[in-house]
N, C-alpha and C positions, 0 to 999 in steps of 0.2 A: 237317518231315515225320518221323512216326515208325513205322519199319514192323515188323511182329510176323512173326518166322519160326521157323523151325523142323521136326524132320521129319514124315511126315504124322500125322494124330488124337492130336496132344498136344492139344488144345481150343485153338488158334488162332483160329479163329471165334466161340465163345462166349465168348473173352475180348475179341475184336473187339465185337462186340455186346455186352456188358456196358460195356465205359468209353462206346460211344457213348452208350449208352440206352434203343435200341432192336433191334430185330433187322432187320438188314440182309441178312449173310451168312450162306447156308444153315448148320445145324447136323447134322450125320448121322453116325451111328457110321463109315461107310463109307469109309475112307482115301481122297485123290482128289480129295473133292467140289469145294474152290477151286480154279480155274484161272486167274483174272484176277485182276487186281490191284483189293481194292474200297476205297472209300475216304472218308473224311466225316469233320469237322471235330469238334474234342472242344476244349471251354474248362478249363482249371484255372486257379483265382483270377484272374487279370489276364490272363493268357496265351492264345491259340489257336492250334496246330495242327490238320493235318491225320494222321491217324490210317489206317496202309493196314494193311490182313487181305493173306496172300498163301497160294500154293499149299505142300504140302508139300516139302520139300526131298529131291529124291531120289525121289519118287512114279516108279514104272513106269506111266504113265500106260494106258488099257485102250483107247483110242483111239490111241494112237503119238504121244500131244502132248506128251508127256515134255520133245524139247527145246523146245516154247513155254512149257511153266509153266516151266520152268528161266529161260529167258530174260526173264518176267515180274518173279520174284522178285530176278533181277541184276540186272534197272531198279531196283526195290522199295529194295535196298541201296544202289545205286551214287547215289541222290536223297536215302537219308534223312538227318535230321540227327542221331539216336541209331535203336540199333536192338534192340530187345525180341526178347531168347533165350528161348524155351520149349520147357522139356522135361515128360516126365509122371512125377511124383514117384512114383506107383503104378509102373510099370513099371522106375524106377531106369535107371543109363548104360546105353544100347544102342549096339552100332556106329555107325550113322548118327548116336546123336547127337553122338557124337566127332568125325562128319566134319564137321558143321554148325558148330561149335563149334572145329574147327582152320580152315574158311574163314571164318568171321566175326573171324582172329586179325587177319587180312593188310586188316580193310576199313581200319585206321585211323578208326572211330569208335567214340565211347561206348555200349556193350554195358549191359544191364540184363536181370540173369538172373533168371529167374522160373520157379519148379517151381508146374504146375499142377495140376489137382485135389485139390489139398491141403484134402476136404471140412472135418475137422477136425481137432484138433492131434495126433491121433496116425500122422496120415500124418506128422507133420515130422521123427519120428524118418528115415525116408530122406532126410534130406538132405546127411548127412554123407556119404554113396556121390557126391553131385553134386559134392562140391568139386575131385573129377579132372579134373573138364571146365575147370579153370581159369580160373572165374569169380569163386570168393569162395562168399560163402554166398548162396543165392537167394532171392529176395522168396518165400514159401510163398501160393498164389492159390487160389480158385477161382470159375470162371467163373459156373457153379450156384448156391453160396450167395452167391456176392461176397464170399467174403472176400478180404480182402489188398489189396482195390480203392482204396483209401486209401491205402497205402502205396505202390502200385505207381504213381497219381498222381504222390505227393510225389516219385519218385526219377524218373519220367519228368522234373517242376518243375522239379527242380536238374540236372538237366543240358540243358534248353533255353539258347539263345543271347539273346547279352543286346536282341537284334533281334529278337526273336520278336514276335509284333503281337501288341496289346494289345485289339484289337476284330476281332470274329469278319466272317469275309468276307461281304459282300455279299449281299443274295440276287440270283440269275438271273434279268434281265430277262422270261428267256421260257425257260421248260422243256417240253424236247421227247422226246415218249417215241416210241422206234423201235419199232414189234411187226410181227409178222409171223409165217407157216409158218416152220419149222424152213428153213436154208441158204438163205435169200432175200437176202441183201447185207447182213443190219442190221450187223453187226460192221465189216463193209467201208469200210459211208457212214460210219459213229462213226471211225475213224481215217482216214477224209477230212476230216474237222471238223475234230477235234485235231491235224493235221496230225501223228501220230507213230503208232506202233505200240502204242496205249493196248490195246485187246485184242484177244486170239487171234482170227487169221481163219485155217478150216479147211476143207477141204472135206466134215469129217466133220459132220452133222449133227446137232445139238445139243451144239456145241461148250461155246456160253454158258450157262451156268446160272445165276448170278447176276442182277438187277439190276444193272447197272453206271452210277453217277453219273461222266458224264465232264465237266468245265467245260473251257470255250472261249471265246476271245477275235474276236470281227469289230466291225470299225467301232467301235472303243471302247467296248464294251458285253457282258457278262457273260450264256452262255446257257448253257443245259445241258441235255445230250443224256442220257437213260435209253438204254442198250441193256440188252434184255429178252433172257430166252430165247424159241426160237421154240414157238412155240405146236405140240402136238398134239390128233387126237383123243382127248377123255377114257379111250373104252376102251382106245386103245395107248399110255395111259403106262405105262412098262416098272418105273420104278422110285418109293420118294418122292422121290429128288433131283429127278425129272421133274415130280412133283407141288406141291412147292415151286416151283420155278421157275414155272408157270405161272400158281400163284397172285400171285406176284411179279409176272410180267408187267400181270398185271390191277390192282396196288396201282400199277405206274409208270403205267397210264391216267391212273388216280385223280388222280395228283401233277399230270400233265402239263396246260399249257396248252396246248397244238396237237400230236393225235398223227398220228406220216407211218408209216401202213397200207402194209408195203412189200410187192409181189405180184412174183413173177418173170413175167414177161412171157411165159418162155418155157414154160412150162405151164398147163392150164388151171384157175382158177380153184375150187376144192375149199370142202369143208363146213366145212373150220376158218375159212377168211376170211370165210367168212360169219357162224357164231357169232362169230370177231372184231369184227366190221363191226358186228353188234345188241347187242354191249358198249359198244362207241364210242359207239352211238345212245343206250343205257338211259345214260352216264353224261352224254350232253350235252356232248363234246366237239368241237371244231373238230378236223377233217380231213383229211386231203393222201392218196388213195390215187397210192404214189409206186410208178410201174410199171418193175422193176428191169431188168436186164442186157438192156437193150435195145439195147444194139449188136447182139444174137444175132439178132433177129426181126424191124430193121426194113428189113430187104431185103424182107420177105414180106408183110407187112401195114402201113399207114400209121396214124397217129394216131390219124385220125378213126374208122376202122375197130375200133382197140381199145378207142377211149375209148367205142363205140354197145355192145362187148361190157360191157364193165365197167357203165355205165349198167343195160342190162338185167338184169345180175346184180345189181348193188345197187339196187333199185327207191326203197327207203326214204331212199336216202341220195342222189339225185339232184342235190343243192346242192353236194355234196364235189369240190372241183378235183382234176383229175388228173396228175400229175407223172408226164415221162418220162426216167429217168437211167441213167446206167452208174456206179455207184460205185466201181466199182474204177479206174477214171483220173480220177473226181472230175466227170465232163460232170454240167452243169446241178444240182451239189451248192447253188452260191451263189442261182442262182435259187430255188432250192427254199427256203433260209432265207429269201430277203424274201418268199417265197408265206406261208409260215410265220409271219412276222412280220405279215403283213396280215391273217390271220386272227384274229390275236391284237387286232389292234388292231377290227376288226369287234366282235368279242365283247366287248368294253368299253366299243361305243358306249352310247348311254343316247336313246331317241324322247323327245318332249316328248309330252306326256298331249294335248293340242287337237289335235297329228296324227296320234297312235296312236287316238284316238275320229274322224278323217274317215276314215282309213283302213278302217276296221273299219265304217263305214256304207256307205263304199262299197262294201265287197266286199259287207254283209249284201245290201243291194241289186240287184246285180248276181244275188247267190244266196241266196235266205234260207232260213234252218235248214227241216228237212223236220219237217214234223209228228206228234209221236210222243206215247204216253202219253195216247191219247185224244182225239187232235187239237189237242194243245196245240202251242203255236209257243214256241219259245225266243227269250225276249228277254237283249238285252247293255244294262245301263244305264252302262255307264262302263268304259274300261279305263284301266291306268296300267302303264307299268313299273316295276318293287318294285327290281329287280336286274339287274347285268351280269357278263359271264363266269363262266354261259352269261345271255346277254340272255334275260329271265325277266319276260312280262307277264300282270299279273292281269287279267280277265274278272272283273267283278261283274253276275250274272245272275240271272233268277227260277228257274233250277234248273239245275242241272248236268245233271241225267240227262236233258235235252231235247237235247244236245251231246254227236253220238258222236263218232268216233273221228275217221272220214272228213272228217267236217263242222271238224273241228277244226284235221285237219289244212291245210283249205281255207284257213281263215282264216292260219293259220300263215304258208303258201305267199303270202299277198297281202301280208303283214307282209312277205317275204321280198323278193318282188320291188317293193315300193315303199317300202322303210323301208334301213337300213344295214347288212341283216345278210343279203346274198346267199348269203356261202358258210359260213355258219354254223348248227349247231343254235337253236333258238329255245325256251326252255319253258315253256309255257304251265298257267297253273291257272284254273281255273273255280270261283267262290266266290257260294255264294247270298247275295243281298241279304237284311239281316235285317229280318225284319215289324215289331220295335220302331223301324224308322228309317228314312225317307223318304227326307234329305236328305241328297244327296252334299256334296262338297266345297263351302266355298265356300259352304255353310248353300242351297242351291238344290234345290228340288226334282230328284230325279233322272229322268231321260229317260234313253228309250230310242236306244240307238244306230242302231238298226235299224228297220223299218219291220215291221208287222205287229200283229195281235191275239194276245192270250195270255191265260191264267188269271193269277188273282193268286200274286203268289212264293212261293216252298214256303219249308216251316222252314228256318231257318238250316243250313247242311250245305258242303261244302268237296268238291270235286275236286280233285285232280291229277294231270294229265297225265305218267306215267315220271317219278314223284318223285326228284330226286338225290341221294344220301348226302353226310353232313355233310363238310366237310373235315377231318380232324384236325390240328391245329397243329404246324408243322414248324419247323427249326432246329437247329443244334449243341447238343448236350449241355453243359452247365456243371456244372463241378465245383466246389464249393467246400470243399477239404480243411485 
């Protein structure tokens, strides 16, 4: 482990995000902004660590959390195996950095000093004001252009142990992203996981700002928990730190194979879980609305009672199981992972094409599309599933536009309750059969699935049903210096 410290707005973070590769940790002029400990894996040549950003050292924190980022970054130290000193070359020794720099005398490990923003080489004349601080002469960086990024590699390289693993960790069985309204438990249940005090639980609201990647260990098996900021309404973000975090939240959806919508029990129900809930929907993720501090409320109301409000409230999402826990003494924390984990394994089942076309006749049957566009009836000549997680089946038809929304989602719901994917999004596309080509699979004339008269197929043309954004390719950073 290598952790980067130092006092607050030396550019901590945009050196954090620069060796990773990517931007992880917020970046803002604003002293303060890291509070938790964040953290992701960086390769050099053969080598892979893990790489931690932390809070400012000595921050007057504006919330009173002063001693939890303190206590954050003494984890940070007390774990690493070298530890990355950063001061701001532009600003030259400050008090604080004196003090930071006399308690990193007492850690007994390998210190690697590095003066930051050093855009170009006429900052490096300040560096000889830095040799007080009793490091030697410092790596000259910066975060912005990357310079020094090489260098500061190579001298992180040589002082790794000669045990350091030589192949980058794993990836996570199942990644799980916490969101939620601002002080609803997510900080709480993430250090019921990790079984330790991985981040700040407060009762001040919007504690978390970050994404936080926490990895955890059950049943021999490697998962990982996003704890997000809590989400507000758009018009009351107070600041950009607020405004990054929320974006944030919305990219740990992204990442996430099953996200747990955590709601406090003990209030009702508001406009952000709802824009939350038709994120979760537009992105095609599997579920878990996990209803929090429920020891508070379940004198007054039972189960079944809240689970008929919740329903009502989310009409669209009706298939999403409902989890009831206390996370702060950890009740029904482990349930809730193997809910989590079935969800996951739904979403990667795969139908065979002979039962997804009986399926789909019998429901046309039972209900056949309404007649639109002149009294044309839509016909299905063949469906197949293309993909899983999210379970993704094409519709090959004489027109898309004969198939609204409703009707869609009818067929959807008969997939659902007779095929493998109960508590799961399902996404569907509608694709016209093309006029140059008769024959389906299998060189056979195509038929209809369904029963009914229609017009002949319209031009080639494609629907989709809440199309979902591409993944982008994830992993550790590799250097090769």
């Amino acid at each position: 482990m290598v952790a980067i410290v130092g006092r607050p707005n030396v550019g901590k973070s945009a050196m954090f995000n620069m060796l990773a590769g990517r931007r992880i940790s917020i970046v803002e002029p604003t002293a303060g902004v890291t509070r938790d400990r964040i953290a992701t894996t960086v390769g050099v040549r053969d080598r892979f660590f893990e790489l931690v950003d932390t809070g400012g050292m000595g921050i007057l924190d504006v919330d009173d959390l002063t001693d939890e980022v303190e206590r954050q970054i003494r984890i940070a130290i007390d774990e690493a195996t070298i530890v990355v000193f950063v001061v701001d070359i532009r600003n030259g020794v400050v008090p604080l950095d004196e003090i930071v720099a006399q308690r990193l005398r007492s850690v007994g490990k390998p210190v690697i000093f590095v003066a930051n923003k050093a855009d170009d080489m006429k900052h490096d004349a300040g560096t000889s004001e830095l040799y007080r601080l009793g490091y030697g002469e410092p790596i000259c960086t910066s975060a912005n252009s990357k310079r020094g990024v090489e260098e500061l590699l190579f001298a992180i390289y040589e002082k790794l142990p000669e045990d350091t693993p030589t192949e980058a960790p794993g990836n996570a069985e199942l990644k799980l992203a916490i969101v939620g309204r601002r002080n609803v438990g997510k900080s709480t249940f993430i250090n019921s996981l990790a079984e330790e005090d991985r981040v700040i639980v407060s009762e001040v609201a919007g504690t978390t700002r970050d994404s936080i990647d926490v990895r955890f260990e059950r049943d021999g098996k490697v998962l990982l928990a996003i704890d997000t900021a809590g989400v507000r309404k758009k018009r009351s973000l107070a600041s950009d730190i607020e405004y990054y975090s929320m974006h944030r939240a919305e990219r740990s959806i992204r990442r996430a194979d099953v996200v747990l919508h955590f709601i406090d029990s003990s209030i009702r129900i508001g406009r952000v879980d709802k824009q939350l809930s038709e994120y979760i929907l537009e992105e095609f993720k599997p579920a878990i609305f996990v209803m929090n501090k429920w020891d508070i409320v379940k004198q007054r109301v039972t189960t079944e009672k809240m689970g008929e409000y919740v329903r009502k409230v989310f009409r669209m999402l009706d298939y999403v199981p409902i989890a009831f826990i206390t996370a702060k003494v950890g009740k029904n924390a482990t349930r809730l992972l193997h809910l989590a984990k079935e969800l996951h394994k739904q979403s990667g089942e795969r139908l065979g094409t002979g039962t997804l076309n009986r399926l789909i006749r019998d429901a046309m049957n039972a209900s056949p599309p309404p007649t639109r566009l002149g009294n044309r009836l839509g016909k299905v000549y063949y469906v197949a599933q293309v993909a899983s997680n999210p379970p993704t089946v094409a519709f090959v038809v004489n027109d898309p536009e004969l198939f609204d929304e409703t009707y869609v989602r009818y067929l959807t719901k008969a997939l659902r309750d007779n095929g493998p994917f109960e508590e799961v999004p399902i996404k569907v596309i509608l694709k016209a059969r093309s006029q140059t080509s008769t024959k389906g699979k299998g060189g056979r004339e195509d038929e209809e699935v369904g029963e009914g008269e229609g017009e002949a197929e319209a031009p080639k043309k494609k629907k989709v049903v809440k199309p979902k954004k591409k993944k982008k390719p994830t992993g550790p950073k590799t250097w090769n210096i």
